[in-house]
N, C-alpha and C positions, 0 to 999 in steps of 0.2 A: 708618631711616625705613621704616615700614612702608606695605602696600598702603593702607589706610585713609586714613595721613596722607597719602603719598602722591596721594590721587584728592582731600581737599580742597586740597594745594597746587596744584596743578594747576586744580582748580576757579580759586580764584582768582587764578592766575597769567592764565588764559584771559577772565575779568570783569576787568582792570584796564586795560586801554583804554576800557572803559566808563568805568570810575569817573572817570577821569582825565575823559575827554570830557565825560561831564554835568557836573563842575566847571568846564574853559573853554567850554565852547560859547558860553554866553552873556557873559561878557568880550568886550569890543571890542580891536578888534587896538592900539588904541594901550597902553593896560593890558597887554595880554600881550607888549610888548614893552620897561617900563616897568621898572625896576631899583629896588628895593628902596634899597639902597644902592651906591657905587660900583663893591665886589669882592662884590657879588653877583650871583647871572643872574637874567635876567627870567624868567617864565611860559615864554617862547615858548623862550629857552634851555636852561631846563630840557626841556621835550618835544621839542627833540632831540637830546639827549641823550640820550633815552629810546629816542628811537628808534635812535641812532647804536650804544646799549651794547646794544644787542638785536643788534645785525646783526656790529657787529665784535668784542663783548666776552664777554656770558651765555654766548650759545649756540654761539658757536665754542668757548670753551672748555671747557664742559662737554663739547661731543661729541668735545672731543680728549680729555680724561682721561677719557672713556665708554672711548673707543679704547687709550688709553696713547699716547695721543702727546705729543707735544711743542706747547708754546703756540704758536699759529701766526704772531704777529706782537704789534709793541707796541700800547699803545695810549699815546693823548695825550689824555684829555677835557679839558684844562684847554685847550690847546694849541687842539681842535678849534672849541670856542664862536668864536672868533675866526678864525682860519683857514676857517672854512665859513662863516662871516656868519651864523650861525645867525638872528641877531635881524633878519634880511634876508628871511628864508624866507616862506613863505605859511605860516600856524597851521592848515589847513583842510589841507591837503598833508602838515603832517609828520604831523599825528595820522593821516591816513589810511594812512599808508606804516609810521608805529607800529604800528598797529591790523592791517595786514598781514604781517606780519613778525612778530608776537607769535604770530600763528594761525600761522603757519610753526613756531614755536618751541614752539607748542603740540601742534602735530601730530609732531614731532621727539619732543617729550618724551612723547607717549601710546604710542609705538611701543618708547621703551627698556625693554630689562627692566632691571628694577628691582635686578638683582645687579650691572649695572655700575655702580650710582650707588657703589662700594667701589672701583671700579679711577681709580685716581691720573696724578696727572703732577707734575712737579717744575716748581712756579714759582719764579722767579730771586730773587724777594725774600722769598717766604712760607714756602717748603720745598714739603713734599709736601701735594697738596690732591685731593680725591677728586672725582669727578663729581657726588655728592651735596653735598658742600662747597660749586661752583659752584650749585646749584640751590636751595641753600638761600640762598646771599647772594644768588642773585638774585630770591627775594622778599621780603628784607630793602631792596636796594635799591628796588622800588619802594615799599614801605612809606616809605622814608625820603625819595624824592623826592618823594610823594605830600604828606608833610610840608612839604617844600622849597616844594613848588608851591603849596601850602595858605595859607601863613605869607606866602610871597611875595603871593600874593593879598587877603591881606586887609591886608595894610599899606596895598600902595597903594589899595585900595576904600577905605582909613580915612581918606587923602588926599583923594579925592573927596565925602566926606562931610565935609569941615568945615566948621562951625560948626554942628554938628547934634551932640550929646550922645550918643554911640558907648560911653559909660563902661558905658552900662546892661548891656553885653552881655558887658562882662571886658576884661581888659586887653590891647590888642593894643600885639604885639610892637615893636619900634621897629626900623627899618631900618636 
């Protein structure tokens, strides 16, 4: 990755609390806590999620294989959604603690040089993975939660709108 790519990931690795945000802001907290289908997560579990893999997943582990270190602990997202009540939380709270924690993550990553993103660690189930690795899936992940969160959204909006003619606008997904 070079400096160029580089300063556009980053770019928007630093705008994606936005985007996310002007997508729920205006959602009502019952919606955002409102499940698609059974094994899936709401809106509101989704976001913290987001917040959760910022603070114990992306950025620790990128700056342990910036380092050559070793992963510093496991992780459980599946585990967590329920064990933290996620879909308990205030939606106004997590985005804000997201939204802080990213500019943390932000400021971490304008400060590495850009030679360690080649220095590695060995993960238990992956093999060897670089600190560019981590930093690349982690704007893969939110690309793909932003999906998650999207898709979850408009299913149940598609709920709220029936008996009104939705077809016009494409087929939404079914939950």
């Amino acid at each position: 990755m070079d400096r160029n790519e580089y300063g556009r990931l980053l770019q928007q690795h630093a705008s994606f609390p936005h985007v996310v945000s002007h997508l729920v802001e205006v959602v009502d907290d019952e919606l955002l806590r409102a499940r698609e289908a059974e094994r899936r997560w709401s809106p509101l579990e989704i976001l913290a999620h987001l917040r959760d893999e910022e603070v114990e997943d992306f950025r620790p582990r990128a700056h342990a294989a910036a380092a050559g270190e070793p992963i510093p602990w496991a992780i459980a997202p599946e585990v967590w959604v329920i064990e933290r009540r996620y879909n308990e939380m205030d939606p106004a709270s997590v985005l804000a603690e997201f939204t802080t924690e990213r500019e943390k993550s932000c400021a971490w990553l304008r400060e590495l040089d850009l030679a360690r993103l080649e220095s590695a660690l060995e993960h238990p189930g992956l093999g060897k993975l670089r600190c560019g690795d981590f930093v690349a899936a982690w704007r893969m992940h939110d690309l793909l939660h932003l999906r998650q969160l999207s898709t979850a959204i408009a299913v149940l909006t598609s709920r709220t709108l029936a008996g009104w003619r939705i077809d016009y606008a494409g087929k939404v997904p079914q939950g």
